[in-house]
N, C-alpha and C positions, 0 to 999 in steps of 0.2 A: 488555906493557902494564902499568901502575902499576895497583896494585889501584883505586883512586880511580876511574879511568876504565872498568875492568871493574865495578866495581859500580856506575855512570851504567849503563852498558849493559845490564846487568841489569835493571837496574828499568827502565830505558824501554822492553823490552821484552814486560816482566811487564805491564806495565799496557795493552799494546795492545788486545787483547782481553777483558781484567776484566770479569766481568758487575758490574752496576751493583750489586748488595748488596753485594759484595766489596772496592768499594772503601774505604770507610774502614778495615777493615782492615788493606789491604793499605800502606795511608798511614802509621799507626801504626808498622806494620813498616818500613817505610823509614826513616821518621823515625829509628828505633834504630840501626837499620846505621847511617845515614849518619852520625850522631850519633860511635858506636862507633868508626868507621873513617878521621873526622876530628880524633876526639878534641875531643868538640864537650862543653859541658856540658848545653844545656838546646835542643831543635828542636820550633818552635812553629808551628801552621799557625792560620790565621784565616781566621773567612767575614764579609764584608759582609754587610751584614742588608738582608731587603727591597726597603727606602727607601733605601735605599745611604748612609748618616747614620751610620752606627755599624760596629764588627767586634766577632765575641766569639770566643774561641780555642775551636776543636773538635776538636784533637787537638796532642799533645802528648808530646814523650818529652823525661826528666830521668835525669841521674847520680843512683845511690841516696847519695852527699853532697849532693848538689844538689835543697832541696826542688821539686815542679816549680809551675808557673808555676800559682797559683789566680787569677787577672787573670780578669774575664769580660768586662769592657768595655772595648777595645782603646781607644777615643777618650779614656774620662777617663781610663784610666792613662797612657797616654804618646801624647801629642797628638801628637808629632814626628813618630812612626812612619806615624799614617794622615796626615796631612799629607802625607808623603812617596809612600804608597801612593797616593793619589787623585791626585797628579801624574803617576802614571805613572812614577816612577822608583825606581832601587833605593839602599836605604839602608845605606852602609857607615860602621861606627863599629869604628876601632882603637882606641880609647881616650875613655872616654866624660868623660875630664880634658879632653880637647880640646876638646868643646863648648861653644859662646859662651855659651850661655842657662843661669845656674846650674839652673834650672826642671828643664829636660830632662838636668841631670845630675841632679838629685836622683830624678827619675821613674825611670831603668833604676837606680840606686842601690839603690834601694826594695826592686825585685825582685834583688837580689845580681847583674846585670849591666855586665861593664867595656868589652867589646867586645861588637858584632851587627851580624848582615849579614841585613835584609831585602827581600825579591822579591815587588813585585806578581803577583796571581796577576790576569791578563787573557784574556776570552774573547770573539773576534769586538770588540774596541774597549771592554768594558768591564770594571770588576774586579770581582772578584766576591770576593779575601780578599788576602791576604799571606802568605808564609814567611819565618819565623824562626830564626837560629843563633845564639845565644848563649851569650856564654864570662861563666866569674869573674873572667876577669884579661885585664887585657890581651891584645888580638893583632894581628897579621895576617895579610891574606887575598889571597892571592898570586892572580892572574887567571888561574889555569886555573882555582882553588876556586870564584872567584866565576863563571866560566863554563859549569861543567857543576852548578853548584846554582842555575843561572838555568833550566837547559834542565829539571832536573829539575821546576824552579818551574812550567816551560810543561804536564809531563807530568801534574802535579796538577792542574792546574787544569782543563785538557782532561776528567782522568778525573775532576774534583767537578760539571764541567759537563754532562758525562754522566749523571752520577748523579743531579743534580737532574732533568734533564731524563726521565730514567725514575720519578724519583719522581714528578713530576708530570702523568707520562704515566698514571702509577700511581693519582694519585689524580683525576684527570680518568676514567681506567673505573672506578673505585670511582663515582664521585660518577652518572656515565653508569650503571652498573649499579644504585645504589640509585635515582635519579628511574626507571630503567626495571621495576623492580624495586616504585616507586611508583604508579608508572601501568599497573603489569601489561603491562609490552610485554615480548616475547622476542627479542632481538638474538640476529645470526647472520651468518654470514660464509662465503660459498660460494669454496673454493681452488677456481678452472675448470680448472688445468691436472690437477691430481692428483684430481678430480672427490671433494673431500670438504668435508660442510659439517661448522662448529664452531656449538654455540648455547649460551647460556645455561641456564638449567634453568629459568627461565621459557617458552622457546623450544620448549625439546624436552617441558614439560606442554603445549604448545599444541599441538604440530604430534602427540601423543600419542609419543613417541618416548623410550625408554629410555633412561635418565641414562648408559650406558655402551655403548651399540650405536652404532655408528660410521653417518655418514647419508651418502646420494649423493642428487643430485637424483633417479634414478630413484625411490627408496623415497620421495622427498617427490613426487612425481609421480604415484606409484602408493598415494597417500595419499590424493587429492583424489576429490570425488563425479565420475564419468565425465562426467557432463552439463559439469564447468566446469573439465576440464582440456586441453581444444582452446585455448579461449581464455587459459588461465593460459601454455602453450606458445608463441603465439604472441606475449604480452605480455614474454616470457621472450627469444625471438628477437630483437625490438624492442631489447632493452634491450642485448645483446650485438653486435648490427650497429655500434651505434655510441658505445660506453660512454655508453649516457645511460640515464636514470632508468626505474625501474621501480613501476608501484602496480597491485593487482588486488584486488578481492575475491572470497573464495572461498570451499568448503565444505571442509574436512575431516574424513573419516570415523575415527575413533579405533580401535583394536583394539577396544574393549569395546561396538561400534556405535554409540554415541553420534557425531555430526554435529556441528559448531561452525565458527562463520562467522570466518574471519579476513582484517582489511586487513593486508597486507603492502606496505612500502614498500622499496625501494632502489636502488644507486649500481654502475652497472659503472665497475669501473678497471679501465682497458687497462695492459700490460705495458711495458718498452722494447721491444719489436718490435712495437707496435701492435696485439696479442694480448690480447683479454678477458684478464683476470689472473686477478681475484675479483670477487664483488659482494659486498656489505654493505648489512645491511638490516634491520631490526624489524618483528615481527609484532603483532598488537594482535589480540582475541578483540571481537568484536561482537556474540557472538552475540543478545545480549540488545537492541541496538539493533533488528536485525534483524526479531528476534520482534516489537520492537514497531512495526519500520515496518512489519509483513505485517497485526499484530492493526491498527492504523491507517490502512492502504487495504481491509482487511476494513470497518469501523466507519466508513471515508465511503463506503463504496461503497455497506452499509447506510440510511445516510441518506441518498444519492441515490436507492436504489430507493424509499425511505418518501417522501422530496422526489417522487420521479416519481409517484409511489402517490397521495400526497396531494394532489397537482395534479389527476392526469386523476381521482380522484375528486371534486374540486371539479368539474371540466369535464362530469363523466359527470353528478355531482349535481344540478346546473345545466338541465344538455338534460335529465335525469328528470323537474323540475319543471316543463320547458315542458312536454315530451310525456303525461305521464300527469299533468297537473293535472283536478281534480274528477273522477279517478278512484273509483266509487260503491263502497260497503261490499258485500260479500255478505249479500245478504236474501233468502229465500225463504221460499217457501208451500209448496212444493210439494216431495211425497213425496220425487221421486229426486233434486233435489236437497238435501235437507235428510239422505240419505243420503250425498251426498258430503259435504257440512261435519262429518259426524260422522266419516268416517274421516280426513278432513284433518285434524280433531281429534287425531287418536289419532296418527299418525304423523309432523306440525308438533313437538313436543318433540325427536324423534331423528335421529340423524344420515342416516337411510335416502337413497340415492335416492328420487326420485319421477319418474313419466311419467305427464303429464297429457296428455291426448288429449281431442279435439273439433273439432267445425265448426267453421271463420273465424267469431272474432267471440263464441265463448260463454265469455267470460272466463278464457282457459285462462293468461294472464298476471296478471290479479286476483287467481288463487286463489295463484298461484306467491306474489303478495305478498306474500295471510293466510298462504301457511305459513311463510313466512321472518320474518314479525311476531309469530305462536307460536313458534319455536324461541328455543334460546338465543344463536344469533347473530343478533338483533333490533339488537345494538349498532352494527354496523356496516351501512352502506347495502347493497342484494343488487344488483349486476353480473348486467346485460342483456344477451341478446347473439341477436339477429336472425338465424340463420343461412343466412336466406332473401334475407337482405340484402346480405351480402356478397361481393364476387367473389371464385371459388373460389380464386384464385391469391392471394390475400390473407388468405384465414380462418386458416391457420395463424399470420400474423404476429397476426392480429387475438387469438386465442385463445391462443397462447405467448410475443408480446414477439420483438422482433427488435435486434439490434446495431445500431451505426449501420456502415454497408456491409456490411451482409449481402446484400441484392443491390442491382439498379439503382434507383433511385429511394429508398432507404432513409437519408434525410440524416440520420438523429437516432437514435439510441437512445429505443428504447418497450417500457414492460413493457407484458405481456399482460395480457388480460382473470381469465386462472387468478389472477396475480401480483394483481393489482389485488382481488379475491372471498378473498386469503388473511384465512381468519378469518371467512368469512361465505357468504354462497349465492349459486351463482353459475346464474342462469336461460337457457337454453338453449333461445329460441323457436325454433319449424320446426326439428328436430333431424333431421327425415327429409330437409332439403334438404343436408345435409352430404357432401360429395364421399368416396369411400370410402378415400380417404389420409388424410385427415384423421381420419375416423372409426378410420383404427388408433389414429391417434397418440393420440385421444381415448383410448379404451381404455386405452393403456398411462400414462395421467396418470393415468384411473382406479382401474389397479392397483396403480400403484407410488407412486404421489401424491409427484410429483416431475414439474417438468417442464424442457424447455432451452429456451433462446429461438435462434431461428435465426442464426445466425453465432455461436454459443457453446457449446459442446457441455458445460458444467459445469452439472450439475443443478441446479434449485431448488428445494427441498420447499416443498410449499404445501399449507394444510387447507382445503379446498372444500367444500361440503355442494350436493348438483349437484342440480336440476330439472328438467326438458326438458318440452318440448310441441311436440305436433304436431299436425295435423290429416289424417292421412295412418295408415293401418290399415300399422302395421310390421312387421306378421306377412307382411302380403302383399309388403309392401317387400323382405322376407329371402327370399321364397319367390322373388321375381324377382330376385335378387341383387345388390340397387339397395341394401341395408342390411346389416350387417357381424352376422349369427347371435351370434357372442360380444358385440358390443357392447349389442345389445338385449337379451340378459337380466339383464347388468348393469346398465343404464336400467331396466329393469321390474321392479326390487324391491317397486315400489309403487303401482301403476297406477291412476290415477281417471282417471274417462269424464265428462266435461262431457254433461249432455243439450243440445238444440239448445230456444231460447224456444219451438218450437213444442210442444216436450213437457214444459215447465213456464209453460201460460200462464196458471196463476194465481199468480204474478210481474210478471207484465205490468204490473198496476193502480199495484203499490210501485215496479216500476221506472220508470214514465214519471211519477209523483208525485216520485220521489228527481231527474230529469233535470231537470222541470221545475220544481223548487224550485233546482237547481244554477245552471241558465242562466238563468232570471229574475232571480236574486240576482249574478250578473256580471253582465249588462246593465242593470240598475236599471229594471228592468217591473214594475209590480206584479200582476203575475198570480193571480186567486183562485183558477181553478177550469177544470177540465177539459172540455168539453162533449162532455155525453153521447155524442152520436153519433161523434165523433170515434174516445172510447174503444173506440166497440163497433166501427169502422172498424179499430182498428186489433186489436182481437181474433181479427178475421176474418184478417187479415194474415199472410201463412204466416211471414215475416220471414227469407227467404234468408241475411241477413245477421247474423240476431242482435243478439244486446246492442248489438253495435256499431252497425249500422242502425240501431235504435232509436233511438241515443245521436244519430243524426245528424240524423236527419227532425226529434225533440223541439226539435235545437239549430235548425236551418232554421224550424222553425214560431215558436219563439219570437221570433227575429230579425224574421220577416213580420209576429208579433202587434201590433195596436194596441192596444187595449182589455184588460178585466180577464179576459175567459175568453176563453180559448183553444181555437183550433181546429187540429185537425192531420189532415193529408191523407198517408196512408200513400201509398206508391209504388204506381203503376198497373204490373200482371205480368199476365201471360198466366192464365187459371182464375181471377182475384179482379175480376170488373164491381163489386162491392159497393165498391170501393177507387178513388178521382179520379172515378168517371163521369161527378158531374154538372159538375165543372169539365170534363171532356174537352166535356161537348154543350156547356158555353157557350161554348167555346173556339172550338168549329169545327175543322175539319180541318186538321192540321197539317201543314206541309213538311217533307221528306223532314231536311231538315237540322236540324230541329228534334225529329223524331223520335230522329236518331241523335243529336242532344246531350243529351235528356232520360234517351235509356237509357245512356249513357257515364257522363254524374252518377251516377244511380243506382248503375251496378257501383262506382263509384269512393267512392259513399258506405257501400253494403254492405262495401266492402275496408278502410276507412279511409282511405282515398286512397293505395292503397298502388297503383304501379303496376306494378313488375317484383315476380319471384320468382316463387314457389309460391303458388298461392292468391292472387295478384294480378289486378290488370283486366286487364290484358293476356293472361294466359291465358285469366281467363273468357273475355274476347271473342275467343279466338282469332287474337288481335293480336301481331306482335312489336312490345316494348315503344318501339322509336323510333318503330313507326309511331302508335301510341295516341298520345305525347308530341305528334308532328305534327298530328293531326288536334286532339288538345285544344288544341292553338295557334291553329286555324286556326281552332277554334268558338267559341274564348273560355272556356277552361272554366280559370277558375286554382283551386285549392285555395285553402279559407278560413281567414283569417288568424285 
């Protein structure tokens, strides 16, 4: 074989697999051979620019007689040549005498050329530069020469096509590594068949992973918090079933125990055998989003319990106003009361419990008031709560708040009464009628001052300043084991005894003066004056019912009253003839049904018109409460509006 064509063969060889920096180089060095072995003086390679508008020579070999070619703009210097290269055809010149255009002989003159054989360099249909062989003198170029430096022209171009094509692959992950490098994401690239992932160093400070310890899914697997790598696995499966997309959020734990939330997104490629290949994919750190979507359903959840707070304290504030309006100031005369307002004094400032105790009706809810109106949580309204009132299967929700479907019936979320009293006093009438489940749970509110609402087991700390009352001896209650031993001495930090009116009745005179200035001034009566006999009627009056009685006969008499003094006729009881008699003689004898409606009023007006519970009509009268309801139906008896 003529050397000519073994060195074609060489270099088309050489260049099969050239890594892409190695080709200009390796171009340069051809250029010389061939140069050399043709006996060539001057071999010139050109790239098309860009825009495809221009060519500028990037590599070049000259005889050291032969200065080499300083041309950088292929189109001003010799228009012929790209002219001839953008057609797509090759340019042979034995003598550059021959050409028609003095122009383009003066132009290869210039650079000291008499003959040149140029070869577009074309890739996939379009050109991307030229090759050049130029002599000093005359020649020709016999068509094997021009044949195998046409094919050599193909093997450049091929290998300059490559080479851009890695350059720009090169600087496509430069440019992809600094925006991700910008935006703190960690790209990553899992080989599925050889089970190893590659990452950036963004990547591997995210996932916590050493800039040189080699990673498998497992150690990225066995990275993740336990709780979110079931579902990171099966999101992982997902993506490999069918090379499609993957996205998860997640925890990872770091060596140094530090925790950091990462979105990971990415792409399965399946193989030629339909075999997951690899995934590729970028991680991005959230943690801080995170924290603050957790601090920002903390902070409305916040203001929907304060939104719920502040409602049903309007709602509660609201029914306070109806139910306890011209509710009377504590006034006394008399010794042992004037003995409790002094220690209600002394222990109204501090945080103590208190258990007040007394008969139905001796203000054991007024005093709860004054002491809530001396402390220092006077600021906020004090949370009521009837325990006599409510049904047992419900005081729990009524007292800790419940979810919404925490059980049947439970359509809404409601905070409790604790929730609703945080920050202020929370009053605890008939504390002796509390079901003794309840009375744990009390207890352990009390001691850990924290409570949970039903269908939510995350505690809420809550500052309560507690009062109870009852009318019910809870000594006896514990001894019959109807009352929780621990929870009562807890309650009885502070214990005051309401006396009953009938052992402060010189009270009596201020409290039916304090009534009957109340209720004349809502009715618009002008009432002057009490008459005597009345007052001494109702002196005599044992008053079963107390304060409260009182409060009801006064409001009933003034309703009845015409004129400026008023008369008031205590309730007719068994042992008091000094009390109705002389209305019962002018009445005449009454029917049976008018007897049981006047004694039903009565209990119902000693109770307050309360009728179930403890201490209600129905018990006094030995009634279950449907049946009182019925017979009050049937006599006409409605509560007054």
């Amino acid at each position: 074989m003529p050397r000519f064509e073994m060195l074609l063969a060489e270099l088309s060889a050489q260049f099969v697999n050239l890594p892409a920096d190695q080709v200009d180089g390796a171009i340069n060095a051809s250029l010389q051979r061939i140069a050399e072995t043709l006996d060539i003086d001057r071999a010139t390679l050109g790239e098309v620019t860009a825009d495809g508008q221009d060519g500028f020579v990037t590599h070049c070999y000259a005889k050291a007689c032969i200065p080499p070619n300083k041309v950088q703009s292929v189109m001003t210097a010799v228009p012929l040549v790209m002219k001839t290269l953008f057609a797509g055809e090759t340019l042979i010149v034995r003598d550059v005498a021959e050409l028609e255009e003095e122009t383009d002989r003066e132009n290869f003159l210039r650079y000291g050329t008499r003959a040149d054989l140029v070869f577009p360099l074309i890739v996939g249909g379009e050109l991307r530069g030229g090759l050049a062989f130029s002599s000093a003198t005359p020649r020709d170029w016999p068509e094997r020469v021009v044949r195998g430096l046409r094919l050599i022209a193909d093997v450049f171009a091929n290998a300059l096509a490559r080479r851009r094509a890695d350059q720009a692959l090169r600087e496509s992950e430069a440019q992809m590594r600094l925006a991700a490098e910008a935006a703190q994401v960690g790209l990553w690239v899992w080989e599925i068949p050889g089970d190893t992932i590659w990452g950036t160093d963004r990547a591997r400070t995210l996932y916590g992973m050493a800039a040189d310890a080699p990673v498998t899914i497992g150690l990225f697997l066995d990275r993740l918090v336990p709780e979110d790598r079931p579902r990171v696995e099966r999101a992982i499966q997902r993506a490999l079933a069918g090379g499609g997309s993957y996205r998860e959020e997640y925890r990872i734990r770091h060596p140094d125990g530090q925790t950091r939330w990462i979105c990971a997104t990415g792409q399965c490629q399946l193989g030629g055998d339909g075999r997951p290949g690899r995934m590729m994919g970028a991680g991005l750190d959230i943690t801080e989003r995170k924290q603050a979507e957790t601090a920002l359903r903390r902070a409305l959840a916040e203001i929907q319990t304060l939104k719920d707070q502040l409602q049903q304290e309007n709602v509660y504030l609201r029914r306070e106003i109806e139910e306890h309006q011209g509710a009377t100031r504590i006034a006394s005369r008399s010794p042992a009361m004037r003995h409790v307002l002094a220690q209600a004094g002394q222990v109204a400032p501090t945080p103590a419990s208190v258990l007040i105790t007394g008969e139905t009706g001796t203000g054991k809810e007024v005093l709860a008031t004054a002491l809530h109106e001396a402390s220092p949580r006077r600021g906020r309204a004090m949370i009521r709560v009837n325990c006599a009132a409510i049904p047992a299967a419900l005081i729990e929700s009524e007292l800790f708040g419940r979810e919404k479907g925490a059980y049947t019936g439970a359509l809404a979320r409601q905070i409790g009464r604790f929730e609703l009293a945080d920050g202020s006093t929370l009053f605890l009438d008939e504390i002796g009628e509390l079901p003794l489940e309840a009375q744990a749970k009390l207890l352990r509110v009390l001691q850990e001052k924290e409570i949970e609402r039903l269908g939510n087991p995350r505690p809420i700390k809550v500052d309560v300043r507690l009062i109870a009352a009852t009318h019910r001896d809870l000594a006896q209650e514990v001894a019959a084991g109807r009352f929780r031993e621990d929870l009562y001495y807890r309650l009885n930090v502070f214990p005051l005894r309401l006396p009953p009116l009938r052992e402060r009745r010189d009270d009596l005179p201020p409290l039916v003066e304090s009534f009957v200035e109340e209720f004349a001034k809502s009715m618009g009566k002008p009432i002057e004056a009490v008459a005597k006999s009345s007052l001494k009627a109702l002196l005599n009056y044992p008053w079963p019912g107390n304060i409260r009685e009182l409060r009801n006969v006064i409001e009933r008499a003034v309703i009845l009253n015409t004129g400026p003094l008023l008369r008031i006729e205590p309730p007719t009881v068994a042992g008091n003839p000094a009390a109705g008699s002389a209305s019962a003689a002018q009445a005449g004898p009454a029917t049976l049904a008018e007897v049981e409606r006047g004694h039903i009023l009565r209990v119902l007006e000693a109770t307050g018109w309360r009728v179930r519970g403890a201490a209600g009509a129905a018990e006094i009268l030995g009634l279950k409460p449907s049946t009182l309801e019925s017979r009050m139906l049937k006599l006409g008896i409605r509560r007054p509006v």
